[in-house]
C-alpha positions as CSV (number, residue, x, y, z in Angstrom):
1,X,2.7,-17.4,2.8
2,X,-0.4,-17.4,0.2
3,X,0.6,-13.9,-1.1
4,X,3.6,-11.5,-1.0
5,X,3.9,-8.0,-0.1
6,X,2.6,-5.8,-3.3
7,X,3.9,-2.2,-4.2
8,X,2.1,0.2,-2.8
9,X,2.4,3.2,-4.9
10,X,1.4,4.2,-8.1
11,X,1.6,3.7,-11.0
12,X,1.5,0.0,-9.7
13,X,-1.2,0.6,-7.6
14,X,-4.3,2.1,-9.7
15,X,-4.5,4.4,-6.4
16,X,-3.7,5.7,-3.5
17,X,-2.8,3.1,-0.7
18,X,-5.5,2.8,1.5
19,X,-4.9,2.5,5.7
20,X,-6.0,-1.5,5.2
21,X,-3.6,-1.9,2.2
22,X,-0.7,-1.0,4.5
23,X,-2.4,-2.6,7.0
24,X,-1.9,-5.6,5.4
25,X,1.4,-5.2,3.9
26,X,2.8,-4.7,7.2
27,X,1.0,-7.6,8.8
28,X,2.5,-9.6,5.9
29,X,6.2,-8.3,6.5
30,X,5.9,-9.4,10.4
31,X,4.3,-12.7,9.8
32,X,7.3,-13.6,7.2
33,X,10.1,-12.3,8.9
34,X,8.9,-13.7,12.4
35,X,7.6,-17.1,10.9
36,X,4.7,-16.7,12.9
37,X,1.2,-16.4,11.1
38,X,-0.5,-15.8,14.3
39,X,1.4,-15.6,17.5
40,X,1.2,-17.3,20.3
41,X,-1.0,-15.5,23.2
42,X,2.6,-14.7,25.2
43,X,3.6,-12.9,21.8
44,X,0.2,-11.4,20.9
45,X,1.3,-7.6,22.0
46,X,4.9,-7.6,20.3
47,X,3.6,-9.2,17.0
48,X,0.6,-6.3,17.3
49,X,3.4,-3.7,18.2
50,X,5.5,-4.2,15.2
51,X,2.6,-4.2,12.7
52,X,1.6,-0.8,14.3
53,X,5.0,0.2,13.7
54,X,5.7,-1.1,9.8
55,X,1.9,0.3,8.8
56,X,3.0,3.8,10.2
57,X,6.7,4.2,8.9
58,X,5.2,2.3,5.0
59,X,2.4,5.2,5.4
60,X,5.3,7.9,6.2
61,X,7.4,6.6,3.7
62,X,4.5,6.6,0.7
63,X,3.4,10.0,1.9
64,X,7.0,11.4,1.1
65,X,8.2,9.5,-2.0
66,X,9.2,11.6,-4.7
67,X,7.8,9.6,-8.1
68,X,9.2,11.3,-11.0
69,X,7.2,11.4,-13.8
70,X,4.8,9.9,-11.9
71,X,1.2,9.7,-11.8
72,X,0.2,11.9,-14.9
73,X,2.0,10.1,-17.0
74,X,1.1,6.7,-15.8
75,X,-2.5,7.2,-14.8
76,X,-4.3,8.9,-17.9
77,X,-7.3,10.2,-17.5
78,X,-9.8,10.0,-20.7
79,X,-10.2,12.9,-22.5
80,X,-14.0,13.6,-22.4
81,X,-16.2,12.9,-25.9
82,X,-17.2,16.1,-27.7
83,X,-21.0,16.7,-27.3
84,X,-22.8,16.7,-30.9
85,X,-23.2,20.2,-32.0
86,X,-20.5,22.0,-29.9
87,X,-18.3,24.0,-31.3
């Protein structure tokens, strides 16, 4: 494998996880555990199925995490410069 899975939730991710970062993750999680980086034609639709199925549980798992303390505090936002002359 040229890259492993990465967190997908913030604050480690800058942002929300995107459809294609699960995507991915998932694809990465069934090529390891099955060995396989592509499968065979006779495999295709199971290999297919099971990315399917990690991408939607990751996606219902980040959409209900509970991240205490989370994003305010680790994502700051800047507070804006004062304008010259305001009071």
């Amino acid at each position: 494998m040229c890259r492993s899975i990465k967190t997908l939730r913030p604050p480690v991710l800058p942002h929300e996880a995107t459809q294609d970062d699960i995507r991915a993750a998932a694809l990465q999680y069934v090529r390891k555990v099955s060995g396989f980086r592509a499968p065979a034609a006779h495999n295709r639709e199971v290999f297919d199925r099971a990315v399917d199925e990690i991408a939607d549980a990751t996606a219902r798992l980040l959409a209900t995490l509970e991240v205490r303390g989370g994003r305010h505090d680790a994502v700051r936002t800047p507070e804006p410069e004062p304008r010259p002359g305001a009071v």
